[in-house]
gemmi code that builds the backbone of each chain (N, CA, C; Angstrom):
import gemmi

chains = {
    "A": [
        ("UNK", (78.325, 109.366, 119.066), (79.197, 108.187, 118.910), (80.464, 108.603, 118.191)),
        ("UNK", (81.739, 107.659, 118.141), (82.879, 108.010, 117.784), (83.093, 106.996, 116.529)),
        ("UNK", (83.760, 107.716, 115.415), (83.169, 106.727, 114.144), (85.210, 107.550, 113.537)),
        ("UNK", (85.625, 106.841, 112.927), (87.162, 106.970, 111.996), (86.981, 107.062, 111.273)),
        ("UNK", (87.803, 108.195, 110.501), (87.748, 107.842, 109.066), (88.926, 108.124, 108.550)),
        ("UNK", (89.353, 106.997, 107.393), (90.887, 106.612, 106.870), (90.749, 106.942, 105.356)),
        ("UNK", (91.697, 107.848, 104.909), (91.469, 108.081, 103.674), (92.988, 108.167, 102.749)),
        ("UNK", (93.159, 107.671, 101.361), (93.774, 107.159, 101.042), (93.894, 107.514, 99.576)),
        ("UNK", (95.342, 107.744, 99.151), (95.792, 108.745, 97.873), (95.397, 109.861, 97.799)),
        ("UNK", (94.362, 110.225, 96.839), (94.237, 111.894, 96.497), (93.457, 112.143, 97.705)),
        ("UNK", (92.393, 111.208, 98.669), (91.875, 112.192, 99.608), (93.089, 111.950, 100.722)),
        ("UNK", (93.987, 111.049, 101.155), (94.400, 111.128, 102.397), (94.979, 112.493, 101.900)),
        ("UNK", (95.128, 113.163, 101.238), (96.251, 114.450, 100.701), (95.339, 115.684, 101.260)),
        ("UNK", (93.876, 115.300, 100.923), (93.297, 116.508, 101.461), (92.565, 115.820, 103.261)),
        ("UNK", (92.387, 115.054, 103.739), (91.665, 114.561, 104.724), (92.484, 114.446, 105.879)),
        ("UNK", (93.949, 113.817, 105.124), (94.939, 113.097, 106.167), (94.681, 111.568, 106.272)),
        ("UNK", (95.805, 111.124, 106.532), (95.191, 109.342, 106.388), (94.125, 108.524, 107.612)),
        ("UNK", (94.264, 109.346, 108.599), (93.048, 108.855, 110.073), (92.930, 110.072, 110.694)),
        ("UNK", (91.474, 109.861, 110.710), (90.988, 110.998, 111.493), (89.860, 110.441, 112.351)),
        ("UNK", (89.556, 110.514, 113.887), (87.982, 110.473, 114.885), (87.349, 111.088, 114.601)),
        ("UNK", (85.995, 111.222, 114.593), (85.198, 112.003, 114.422), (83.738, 111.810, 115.685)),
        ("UNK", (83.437, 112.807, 116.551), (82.047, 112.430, 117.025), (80.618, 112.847, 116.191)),
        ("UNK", (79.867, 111.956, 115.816), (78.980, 112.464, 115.250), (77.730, 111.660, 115.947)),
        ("UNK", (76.626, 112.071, 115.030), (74.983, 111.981, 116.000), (74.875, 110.496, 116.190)),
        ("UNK", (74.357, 109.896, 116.697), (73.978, 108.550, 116.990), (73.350, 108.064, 115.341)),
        ("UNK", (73.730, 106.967, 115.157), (72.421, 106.986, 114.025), (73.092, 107.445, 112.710)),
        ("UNK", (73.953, 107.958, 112.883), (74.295, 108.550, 111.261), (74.397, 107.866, 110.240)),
        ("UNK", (74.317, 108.102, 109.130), (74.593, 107.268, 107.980), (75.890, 107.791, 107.078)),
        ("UNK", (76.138, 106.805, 106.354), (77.407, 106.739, 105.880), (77.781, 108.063, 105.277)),
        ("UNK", (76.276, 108.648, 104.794), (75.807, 109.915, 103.479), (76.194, 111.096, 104.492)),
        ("UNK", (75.821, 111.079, 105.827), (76.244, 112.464, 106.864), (77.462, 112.325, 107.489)),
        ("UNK", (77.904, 111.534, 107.414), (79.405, 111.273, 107.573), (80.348, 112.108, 106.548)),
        ("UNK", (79.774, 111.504, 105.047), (80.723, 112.277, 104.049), (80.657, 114.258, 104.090)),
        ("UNK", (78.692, 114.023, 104.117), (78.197, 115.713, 104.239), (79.128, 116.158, 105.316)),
        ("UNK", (79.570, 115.459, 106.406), (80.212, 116.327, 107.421), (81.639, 116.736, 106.946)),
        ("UNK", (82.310, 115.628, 106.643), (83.555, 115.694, 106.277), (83.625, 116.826, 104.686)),
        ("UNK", (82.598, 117.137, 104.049), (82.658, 117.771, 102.876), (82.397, 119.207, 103.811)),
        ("UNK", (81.961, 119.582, 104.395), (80.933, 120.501, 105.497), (82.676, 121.201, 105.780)),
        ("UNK", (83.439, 120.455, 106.534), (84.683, 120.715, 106.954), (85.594, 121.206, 105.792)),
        ("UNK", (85.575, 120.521, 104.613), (86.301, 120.574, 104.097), (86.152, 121.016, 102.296)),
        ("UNK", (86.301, 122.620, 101.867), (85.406, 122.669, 100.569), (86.300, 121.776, 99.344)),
        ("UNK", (87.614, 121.250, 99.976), (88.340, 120.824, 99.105), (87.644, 119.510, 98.803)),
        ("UNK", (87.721, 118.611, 99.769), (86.997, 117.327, 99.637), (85.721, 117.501, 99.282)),
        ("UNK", (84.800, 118.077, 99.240), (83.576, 118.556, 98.332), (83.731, 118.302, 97.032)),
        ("UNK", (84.569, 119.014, 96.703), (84.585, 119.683, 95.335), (84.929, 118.144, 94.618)),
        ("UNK", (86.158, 117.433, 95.512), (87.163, 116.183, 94.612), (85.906, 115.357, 95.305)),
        ("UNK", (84.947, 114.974, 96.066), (84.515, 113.702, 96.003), (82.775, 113.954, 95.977)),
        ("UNK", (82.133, 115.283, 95.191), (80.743, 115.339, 95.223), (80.231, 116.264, 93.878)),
        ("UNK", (79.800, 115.983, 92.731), (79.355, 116.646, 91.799), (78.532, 117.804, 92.197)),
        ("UNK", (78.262, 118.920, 91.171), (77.918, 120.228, 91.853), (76.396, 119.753, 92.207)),
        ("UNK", (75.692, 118.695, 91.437), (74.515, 118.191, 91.809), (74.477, 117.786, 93.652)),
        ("UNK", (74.959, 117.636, 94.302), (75.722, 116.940, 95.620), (75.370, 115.185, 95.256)),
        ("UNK", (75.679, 114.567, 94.290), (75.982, 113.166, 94.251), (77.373, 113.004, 94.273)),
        ("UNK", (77.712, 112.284, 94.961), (78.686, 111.269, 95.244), (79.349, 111.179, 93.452)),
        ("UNK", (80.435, 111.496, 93.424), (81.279, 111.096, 92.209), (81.706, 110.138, 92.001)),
        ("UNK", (81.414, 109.724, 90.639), (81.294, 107.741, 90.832), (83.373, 107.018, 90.899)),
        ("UNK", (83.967, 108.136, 90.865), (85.405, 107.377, 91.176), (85.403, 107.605, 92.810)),
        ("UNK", (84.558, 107.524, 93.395), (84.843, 107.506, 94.941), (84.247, 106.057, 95.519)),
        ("UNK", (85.530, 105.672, 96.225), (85.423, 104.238, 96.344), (85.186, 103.995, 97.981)),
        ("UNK", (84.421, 103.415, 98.207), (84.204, 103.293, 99.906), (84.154, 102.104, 100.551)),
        ("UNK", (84.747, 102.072, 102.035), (84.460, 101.117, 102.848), (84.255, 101.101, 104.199)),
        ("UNK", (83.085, 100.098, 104.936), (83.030, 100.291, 106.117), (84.038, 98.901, 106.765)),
        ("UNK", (84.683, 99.647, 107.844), (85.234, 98.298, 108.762), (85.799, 97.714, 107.241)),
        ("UNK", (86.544, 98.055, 106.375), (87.003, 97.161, 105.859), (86.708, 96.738, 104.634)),
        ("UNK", (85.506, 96.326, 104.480), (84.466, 95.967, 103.913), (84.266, 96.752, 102.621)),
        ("UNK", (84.086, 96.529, 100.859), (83.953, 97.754, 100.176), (82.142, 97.753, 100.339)),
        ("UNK", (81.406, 99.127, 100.082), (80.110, 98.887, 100.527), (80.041, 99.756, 99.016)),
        ("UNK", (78.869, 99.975, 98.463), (78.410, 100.298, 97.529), (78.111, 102.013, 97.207)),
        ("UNK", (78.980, 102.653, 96.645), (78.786, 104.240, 97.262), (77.595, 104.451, 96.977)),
        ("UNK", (76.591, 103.894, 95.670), (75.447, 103.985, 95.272), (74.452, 103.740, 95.809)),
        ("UNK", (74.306, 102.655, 96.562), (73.290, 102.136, 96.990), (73.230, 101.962, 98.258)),
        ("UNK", (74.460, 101.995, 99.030), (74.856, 101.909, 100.356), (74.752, 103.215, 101.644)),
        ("UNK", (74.388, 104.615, 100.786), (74.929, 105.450, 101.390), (73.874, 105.551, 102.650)),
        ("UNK", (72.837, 104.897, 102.898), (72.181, 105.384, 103.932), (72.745, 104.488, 104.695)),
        ("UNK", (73.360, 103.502, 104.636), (73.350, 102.479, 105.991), (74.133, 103.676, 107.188)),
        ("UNK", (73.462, 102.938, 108.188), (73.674, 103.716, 109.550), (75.126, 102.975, 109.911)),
        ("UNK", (75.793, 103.879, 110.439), (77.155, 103.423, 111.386), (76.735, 103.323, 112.756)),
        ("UNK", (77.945, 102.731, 113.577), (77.670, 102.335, 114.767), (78.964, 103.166, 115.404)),
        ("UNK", (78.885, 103.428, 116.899), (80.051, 103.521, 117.505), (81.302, 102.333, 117.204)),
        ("UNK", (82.579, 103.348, 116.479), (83.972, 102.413, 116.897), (83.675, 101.760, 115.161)),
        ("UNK", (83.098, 102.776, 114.221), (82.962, 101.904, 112.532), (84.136, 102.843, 112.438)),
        ("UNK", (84.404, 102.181, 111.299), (85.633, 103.080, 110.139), (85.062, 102.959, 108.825)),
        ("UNK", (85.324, 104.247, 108.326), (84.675, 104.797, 107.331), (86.042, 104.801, 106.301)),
        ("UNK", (86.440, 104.241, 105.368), (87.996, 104.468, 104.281), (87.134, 105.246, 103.084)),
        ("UNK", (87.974, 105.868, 102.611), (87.912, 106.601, 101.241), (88.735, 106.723, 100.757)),
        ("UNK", (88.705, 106.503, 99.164), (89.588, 106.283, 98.138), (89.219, 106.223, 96.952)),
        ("UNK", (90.220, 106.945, 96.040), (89.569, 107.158, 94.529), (90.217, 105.084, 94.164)),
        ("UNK", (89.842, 105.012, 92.383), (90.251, 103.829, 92.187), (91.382, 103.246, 92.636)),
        ("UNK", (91.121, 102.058, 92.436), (92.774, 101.093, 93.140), (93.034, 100.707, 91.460)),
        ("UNK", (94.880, 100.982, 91.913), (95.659, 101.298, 90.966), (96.988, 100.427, 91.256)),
        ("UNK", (96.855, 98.525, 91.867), (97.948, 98.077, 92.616), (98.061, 97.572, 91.064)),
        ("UNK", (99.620, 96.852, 92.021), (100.120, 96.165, 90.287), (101.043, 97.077, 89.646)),
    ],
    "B": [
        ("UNK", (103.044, 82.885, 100.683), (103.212, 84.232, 101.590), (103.064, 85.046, 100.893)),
        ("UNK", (101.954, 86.263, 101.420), (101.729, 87.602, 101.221), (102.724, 89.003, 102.117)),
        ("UNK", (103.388, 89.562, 101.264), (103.739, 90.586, 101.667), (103.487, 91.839, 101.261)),
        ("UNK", (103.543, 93.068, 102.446), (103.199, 94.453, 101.781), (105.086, 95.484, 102.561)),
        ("UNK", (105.523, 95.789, 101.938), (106.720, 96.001, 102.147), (107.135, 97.444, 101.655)),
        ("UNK", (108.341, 97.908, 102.053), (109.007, 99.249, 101.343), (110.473, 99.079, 101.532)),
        ("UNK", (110.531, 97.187, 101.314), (112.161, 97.163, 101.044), (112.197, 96.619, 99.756)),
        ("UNK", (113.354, 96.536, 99.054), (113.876, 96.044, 98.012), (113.202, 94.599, 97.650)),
        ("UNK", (112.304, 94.492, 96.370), (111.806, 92.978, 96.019), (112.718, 92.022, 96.069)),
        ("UNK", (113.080, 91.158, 95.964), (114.389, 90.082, 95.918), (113.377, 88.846, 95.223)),
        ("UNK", (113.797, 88.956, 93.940), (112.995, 87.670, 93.327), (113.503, 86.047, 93.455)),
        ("UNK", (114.812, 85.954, 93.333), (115.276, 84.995, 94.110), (115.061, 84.161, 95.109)),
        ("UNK", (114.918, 85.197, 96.329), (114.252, 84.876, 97.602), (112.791, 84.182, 97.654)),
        ("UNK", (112.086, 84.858, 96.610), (110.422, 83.857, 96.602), (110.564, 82.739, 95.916)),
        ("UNK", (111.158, 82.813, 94.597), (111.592, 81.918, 93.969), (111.818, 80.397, 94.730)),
        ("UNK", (112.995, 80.926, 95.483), (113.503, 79.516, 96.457), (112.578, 79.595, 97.700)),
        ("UNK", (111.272, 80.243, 97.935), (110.235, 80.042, 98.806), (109.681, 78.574, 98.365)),
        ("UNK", (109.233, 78.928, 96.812), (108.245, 78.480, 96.446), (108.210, 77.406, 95.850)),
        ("UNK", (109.341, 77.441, 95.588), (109.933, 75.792, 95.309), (109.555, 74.593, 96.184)),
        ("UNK", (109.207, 73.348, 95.362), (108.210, 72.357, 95.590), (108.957, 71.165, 94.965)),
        ("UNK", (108.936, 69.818, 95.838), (109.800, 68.924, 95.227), (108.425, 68.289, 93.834)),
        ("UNK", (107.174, 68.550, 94.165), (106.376, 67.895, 93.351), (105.733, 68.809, 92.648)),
        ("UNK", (106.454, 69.893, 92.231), (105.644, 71.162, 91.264), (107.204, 70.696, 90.028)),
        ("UNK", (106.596, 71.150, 88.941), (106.881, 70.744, 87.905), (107.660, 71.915, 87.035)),
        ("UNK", (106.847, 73.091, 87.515), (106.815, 74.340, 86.661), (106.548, 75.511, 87.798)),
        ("UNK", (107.147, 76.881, 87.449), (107.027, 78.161, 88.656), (106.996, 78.874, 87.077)),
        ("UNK", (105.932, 79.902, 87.492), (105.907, 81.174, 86.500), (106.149, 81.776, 87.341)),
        ("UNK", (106.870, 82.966, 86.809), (107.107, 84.343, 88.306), (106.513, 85.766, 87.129)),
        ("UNK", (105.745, 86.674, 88.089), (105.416, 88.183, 87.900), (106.031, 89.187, 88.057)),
        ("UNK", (107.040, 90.006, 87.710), (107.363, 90.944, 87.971), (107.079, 92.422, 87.288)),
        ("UNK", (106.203, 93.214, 87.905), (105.693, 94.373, 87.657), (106.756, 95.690, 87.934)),
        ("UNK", (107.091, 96.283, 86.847), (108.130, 97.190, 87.097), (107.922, 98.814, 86.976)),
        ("UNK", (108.296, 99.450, 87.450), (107.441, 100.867, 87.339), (108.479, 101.262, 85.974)),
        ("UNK", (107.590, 102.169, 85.117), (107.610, 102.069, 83.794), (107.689, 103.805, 83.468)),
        ("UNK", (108.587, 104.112, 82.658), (108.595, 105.492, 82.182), (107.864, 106.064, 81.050)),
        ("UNK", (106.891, 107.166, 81.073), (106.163, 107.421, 79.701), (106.920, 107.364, 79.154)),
        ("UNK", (106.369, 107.641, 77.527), (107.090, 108.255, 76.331), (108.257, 109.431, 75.970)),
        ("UNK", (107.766, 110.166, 76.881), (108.739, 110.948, 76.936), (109.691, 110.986, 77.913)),
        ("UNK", (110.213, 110.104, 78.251), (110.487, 109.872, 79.526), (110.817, 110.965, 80.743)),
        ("UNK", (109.155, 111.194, 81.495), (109.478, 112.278, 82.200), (108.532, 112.101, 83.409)),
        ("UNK", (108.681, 110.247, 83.333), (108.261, 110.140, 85.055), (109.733, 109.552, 85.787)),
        ("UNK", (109.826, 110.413, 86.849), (111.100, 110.612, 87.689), (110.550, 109.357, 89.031)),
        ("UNK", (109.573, 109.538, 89.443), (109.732, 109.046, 90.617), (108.039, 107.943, 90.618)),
        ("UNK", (107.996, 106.972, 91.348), (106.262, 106.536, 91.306), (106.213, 105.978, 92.993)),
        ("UNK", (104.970, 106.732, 93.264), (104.630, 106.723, 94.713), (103.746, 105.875, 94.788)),
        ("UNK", (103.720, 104.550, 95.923), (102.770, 103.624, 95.993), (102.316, 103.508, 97.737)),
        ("UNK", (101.260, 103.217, 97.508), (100.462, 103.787, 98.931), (99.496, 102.377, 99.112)),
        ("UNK", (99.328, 101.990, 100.198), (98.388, 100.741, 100.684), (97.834, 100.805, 101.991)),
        ("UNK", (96.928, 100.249, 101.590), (95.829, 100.641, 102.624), (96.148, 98.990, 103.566)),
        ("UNK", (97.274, 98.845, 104.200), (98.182, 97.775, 104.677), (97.163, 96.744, 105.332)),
        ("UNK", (96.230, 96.858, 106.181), (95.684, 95.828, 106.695), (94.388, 95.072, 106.049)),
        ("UNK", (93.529, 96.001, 105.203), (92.849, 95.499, 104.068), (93.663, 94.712, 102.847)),
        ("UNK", (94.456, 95.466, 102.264), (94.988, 95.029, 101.115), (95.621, 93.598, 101.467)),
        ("UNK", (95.961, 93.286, 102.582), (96.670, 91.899, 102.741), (95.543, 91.011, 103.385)),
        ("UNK", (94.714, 91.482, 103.415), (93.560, 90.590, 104.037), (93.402, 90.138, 102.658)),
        ("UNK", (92.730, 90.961, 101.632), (92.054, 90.923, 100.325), (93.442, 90.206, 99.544)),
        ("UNK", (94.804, 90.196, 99.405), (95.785, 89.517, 98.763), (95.579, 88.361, 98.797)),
        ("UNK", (95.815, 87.901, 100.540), (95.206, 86.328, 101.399), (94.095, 85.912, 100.743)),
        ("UNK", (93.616, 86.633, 100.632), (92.043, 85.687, 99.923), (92.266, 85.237, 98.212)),
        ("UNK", (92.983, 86.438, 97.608), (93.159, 85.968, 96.173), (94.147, 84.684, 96.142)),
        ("UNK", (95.272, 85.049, 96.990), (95.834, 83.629, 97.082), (95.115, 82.819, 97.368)),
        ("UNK", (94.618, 82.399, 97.848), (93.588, 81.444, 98.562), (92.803, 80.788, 97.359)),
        ("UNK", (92.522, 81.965, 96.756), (91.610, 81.377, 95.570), (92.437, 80.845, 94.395)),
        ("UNK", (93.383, 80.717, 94.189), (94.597, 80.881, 93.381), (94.943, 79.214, 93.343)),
        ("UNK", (95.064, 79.408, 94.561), (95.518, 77.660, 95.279), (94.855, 76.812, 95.019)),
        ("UNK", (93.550, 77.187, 95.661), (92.673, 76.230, 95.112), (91.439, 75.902, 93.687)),
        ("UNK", (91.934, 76.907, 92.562), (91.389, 77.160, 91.477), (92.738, 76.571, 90.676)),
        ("UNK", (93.153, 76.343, 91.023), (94.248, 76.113, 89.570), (95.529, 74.893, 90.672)),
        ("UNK", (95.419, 74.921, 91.606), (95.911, 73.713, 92.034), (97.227, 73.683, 92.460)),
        ("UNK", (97.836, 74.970, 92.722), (99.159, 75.675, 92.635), (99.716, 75.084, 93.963)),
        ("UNK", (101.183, 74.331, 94.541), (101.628, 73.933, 95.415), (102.159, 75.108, 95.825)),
        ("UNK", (102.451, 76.677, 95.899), (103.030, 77.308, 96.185), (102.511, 78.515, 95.311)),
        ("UNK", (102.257, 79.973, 96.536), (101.992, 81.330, 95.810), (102.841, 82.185, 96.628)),
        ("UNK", (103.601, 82.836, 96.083), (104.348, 83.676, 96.493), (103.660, 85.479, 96.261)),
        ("UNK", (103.323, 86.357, 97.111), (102.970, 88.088, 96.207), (103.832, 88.486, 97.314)),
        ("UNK", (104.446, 89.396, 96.520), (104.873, 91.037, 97.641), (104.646, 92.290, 97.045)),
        ("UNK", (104.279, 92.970, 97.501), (103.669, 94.570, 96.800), (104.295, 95.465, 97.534)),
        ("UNK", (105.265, 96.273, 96.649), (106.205, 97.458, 97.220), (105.356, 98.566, 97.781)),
        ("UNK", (105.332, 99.450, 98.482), (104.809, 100.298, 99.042), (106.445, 101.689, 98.908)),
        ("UNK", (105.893, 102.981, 98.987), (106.836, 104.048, 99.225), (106.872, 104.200, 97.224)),
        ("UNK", (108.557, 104.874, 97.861), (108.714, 105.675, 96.537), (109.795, 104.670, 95.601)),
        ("UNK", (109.388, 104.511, 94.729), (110.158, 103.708, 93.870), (111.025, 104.584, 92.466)),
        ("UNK", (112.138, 103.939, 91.668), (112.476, 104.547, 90.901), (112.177, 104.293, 89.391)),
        ("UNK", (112.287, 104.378, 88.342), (111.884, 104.184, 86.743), (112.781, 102.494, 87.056)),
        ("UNK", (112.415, 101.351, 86.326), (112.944, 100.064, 86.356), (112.633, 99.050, 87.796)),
        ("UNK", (112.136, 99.905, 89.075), (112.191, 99.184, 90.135), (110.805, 98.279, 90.026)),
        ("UNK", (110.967, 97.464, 91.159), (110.044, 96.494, 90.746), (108.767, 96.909, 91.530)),
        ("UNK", (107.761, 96.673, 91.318), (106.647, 97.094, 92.085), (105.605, 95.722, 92.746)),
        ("UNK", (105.983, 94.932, 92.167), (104.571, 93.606, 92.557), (106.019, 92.490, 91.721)),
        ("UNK", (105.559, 91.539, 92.949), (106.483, 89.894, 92.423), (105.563, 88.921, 92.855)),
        ("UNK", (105.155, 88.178, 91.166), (104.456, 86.631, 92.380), (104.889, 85.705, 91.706)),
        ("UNK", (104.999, 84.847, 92.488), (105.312, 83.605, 92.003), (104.592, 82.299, 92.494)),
        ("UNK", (104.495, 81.055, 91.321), (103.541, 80.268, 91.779), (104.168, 79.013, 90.536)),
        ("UNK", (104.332, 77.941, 91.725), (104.088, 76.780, 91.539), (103.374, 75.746, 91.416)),
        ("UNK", (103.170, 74.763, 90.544), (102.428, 74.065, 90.211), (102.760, 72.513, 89.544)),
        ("UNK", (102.387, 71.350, 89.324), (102.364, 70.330, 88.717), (102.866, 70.751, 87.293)),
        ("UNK", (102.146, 71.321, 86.835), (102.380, 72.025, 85.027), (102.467, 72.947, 84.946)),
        ("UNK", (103.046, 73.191, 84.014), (102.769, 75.018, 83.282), (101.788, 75.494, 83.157)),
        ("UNK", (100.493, 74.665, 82.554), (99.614, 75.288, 82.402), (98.716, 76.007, 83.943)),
        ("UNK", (98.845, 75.125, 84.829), (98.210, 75.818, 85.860), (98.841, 76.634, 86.655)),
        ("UNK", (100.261, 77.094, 86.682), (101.319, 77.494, 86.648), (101.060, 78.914, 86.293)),
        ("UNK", (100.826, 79.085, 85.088), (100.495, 80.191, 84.086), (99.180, 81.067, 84.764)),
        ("UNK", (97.683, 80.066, 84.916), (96.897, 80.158, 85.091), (96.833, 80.992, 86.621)),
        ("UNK", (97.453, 80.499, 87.513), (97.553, 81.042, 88.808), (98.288, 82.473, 88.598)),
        ("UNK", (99.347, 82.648, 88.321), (100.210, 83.478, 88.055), (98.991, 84.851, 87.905)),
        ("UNK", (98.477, 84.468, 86.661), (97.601, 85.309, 85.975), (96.596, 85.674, 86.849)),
        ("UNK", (95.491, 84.863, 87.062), (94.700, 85.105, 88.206), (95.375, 85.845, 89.369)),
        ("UNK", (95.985, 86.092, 90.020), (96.736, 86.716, 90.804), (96.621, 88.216, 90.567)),
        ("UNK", (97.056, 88.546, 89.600), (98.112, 89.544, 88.973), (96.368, 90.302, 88.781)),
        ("UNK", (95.736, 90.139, 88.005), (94.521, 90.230, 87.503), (93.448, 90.645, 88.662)),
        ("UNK", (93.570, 89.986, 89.602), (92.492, 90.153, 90.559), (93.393, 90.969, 91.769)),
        ("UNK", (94.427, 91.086, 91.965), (95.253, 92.273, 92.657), (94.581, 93.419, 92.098)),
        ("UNK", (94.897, 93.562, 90.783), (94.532, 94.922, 90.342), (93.459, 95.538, 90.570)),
        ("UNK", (92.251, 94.576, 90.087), (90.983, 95.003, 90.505), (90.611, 95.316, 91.935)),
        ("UNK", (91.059, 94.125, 92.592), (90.867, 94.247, 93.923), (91.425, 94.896, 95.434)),
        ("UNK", (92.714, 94.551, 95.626), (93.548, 95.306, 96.282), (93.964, 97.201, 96.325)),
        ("UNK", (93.311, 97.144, 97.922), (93.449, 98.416, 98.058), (94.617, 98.952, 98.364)),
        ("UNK", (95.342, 99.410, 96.557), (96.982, 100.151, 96.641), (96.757, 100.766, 95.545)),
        ("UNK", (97.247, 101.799, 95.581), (97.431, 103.275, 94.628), (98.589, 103.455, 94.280)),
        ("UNK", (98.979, 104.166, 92.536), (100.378, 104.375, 92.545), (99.926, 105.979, 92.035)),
        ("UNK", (100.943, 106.558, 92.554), (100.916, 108.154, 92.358), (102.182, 108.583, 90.983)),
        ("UNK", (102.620, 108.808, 89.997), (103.348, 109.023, 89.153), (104.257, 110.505, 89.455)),
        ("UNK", (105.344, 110.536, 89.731), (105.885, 111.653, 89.560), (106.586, 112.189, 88.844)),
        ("UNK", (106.437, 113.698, 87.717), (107.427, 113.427, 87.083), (107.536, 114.723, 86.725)),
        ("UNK", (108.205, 115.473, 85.376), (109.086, 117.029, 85.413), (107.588, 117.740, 85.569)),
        ("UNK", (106.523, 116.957, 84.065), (104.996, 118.369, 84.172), (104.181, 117.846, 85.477)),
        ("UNK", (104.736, 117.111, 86.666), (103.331, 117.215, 87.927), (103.126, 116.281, 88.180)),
        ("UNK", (102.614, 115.677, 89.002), (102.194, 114.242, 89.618), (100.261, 114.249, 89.199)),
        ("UNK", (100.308, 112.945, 89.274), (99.346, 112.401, 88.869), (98.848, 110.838, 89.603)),
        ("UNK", (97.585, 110.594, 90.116), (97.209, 109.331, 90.612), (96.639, 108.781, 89.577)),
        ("UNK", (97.216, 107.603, 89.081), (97.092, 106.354, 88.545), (95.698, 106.189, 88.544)),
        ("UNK", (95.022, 105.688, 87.442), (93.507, 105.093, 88.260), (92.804, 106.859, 87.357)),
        ("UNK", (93.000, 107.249, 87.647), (91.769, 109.049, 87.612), (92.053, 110.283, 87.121)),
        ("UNK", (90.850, 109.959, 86.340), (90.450, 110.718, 84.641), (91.371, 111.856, 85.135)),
    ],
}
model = gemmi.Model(1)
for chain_id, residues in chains.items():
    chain = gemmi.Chain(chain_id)
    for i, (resn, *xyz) in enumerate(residues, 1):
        res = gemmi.Residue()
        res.name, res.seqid = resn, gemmi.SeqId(i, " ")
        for name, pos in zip(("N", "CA", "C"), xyz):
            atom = gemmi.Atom()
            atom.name, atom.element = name, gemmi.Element(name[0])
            atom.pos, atom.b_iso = gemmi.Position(*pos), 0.0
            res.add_atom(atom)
        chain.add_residue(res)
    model.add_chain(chain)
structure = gemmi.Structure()
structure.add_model(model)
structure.setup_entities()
C-alpha cells in the first residue's frame, strides 16, 4: 500500500516536507517510523532514544489527526494515510 | 476569519473586519518576534503545517465565539522569514464588554500555542535554533 509522510521543522530538514512511501499491507504507525529511521541514520538518532523508544518531543499525526506517539504506535495504516511528524509546536 | 499568510500583518485591516455595531469593546493580539538579550537573533523562521493548522485555528475560533460570546474573531499567523519587531500572530475580538473581550482574546492566543501546528525557527550570529526543543 501507498502511505505519505509530511514532516515538519527539524525533521522536514532531515526527511523533506512530503514524501510516498510503499510499504507492507498492514503496517503500523511503529514500521513506518522503523522504515523511515532504517533510511535515514539522521532521523534515528533526532527522533528514537538509543533504547529504540520513540523520543517523547516527537509529535505525531495520522490524516491530520494528533494520535498518541505512546500509546498509538501500533495502530495499523491504510492505503492513501498520511503520516506528519514534528517536534513541539511553537505558534504564537 | 482565519488566516495563514507570508504577507505583511495589517492590524488595521482586522480591526475594521471586526468591528460590530453591537460589540462594545475589541481587544487586539499582537505577537512580535522578539530579540534575545544579547541581541543576536537576526532573522525568525516560521513554518505551518497550512491545512491542519487552519482547520485546528477554525475550531479555536469556534470555541472562542461561543465560550465568551465574542461578535467577531479575527487570527492571522505569519508564515516565512520575519525580521526582529515584525509581527508574527494578530487577533482580534469583539464583544458586548471588555471583559469577554479580554477573555476571548486570551483563549485564542493560549490555545494557538498549545495547539496549532506552527514552528518558529530563531536565527541568529551563534546558529539557529527551533523554538519548542531542549
Amino acid at each position: 500500500m501507498r502511505v505519505k509522510v509530511a514532516a515538519f521543522a527539524s525533521f522536514r530538514e532531515i526527511l523533506g516536507r512530503e514524501r510516498a512511501l510503499e510499504i507492507r499491507d498492514g503496517s503500523t504507525v511503529k514500521e513506518l517510523l522503523d522504515e523511515l529511521a532504517a533510511a535515514s541514520p539522521r532521523f534515528r538518532e533526532e527522533a528514537f532514544e538509543p533504547s529504540g523508544a520513540l523520543r517523547d518531543y516527537v509529535l505525531l499525526m495520522v490524516n491530520r489527526k494528533r494520535i498518541d506517539p505512546q500509546q498509538d504506535l501500533a495502530r495499523a495504516l491504510v492505503d492513501g494515510d498520511e503520516l506528519a511528524v514534528f517536534p513541539p509546536l511553537a505558534g504564537g | 476569519m482565519i488566516e495563514i499568510t507570508d504577507s505583511e500583518i495589517c492590524l488595521d485591516e482586522l480591526i475594521k473586519r471586526a468591528k460590530r455595531d453591537d460589540a462594545g469593546a475589541m481587544v487586539t493580539f499582537l505577537g512580535t518576534v522578539r530579540d534575545d538579550e544579547t541581541g543576536g537573533i537576526e532573522q525568525l523562521e516560521v513554518e505551518a503545517f497550512q491545512e491542519a493548522a487552519l482547520a485546528e485555528l477554525q475550531a479555536i475560533r469556534q470555541e472562542a465565539m461561543s465560550r465568551f460570546s465574542l461578535k467577531a474573531a479575527e487570527v492571522v499567523h505569519r508564515t516565512g522569514t520575519l525580521a526582529v519587531g515584525e509581527s508574527i500572530v494578530a487577533i482580534v475580538c469583539s464583544a458586548g464588554h471588555r471583559e469577554e473581550a479580554f477573555s476571548g482574546c486570551r483563549y485564542i492566543i493560549e490555545e494557538l500555542k498549545s495547539r496549532a501546528p506552527l514552528w518558529k525557527k530563531e536565527i541568529g550570529k551563534k546558529g539557529e535554533r527551533w523554538v519548542g526543543r531542549a
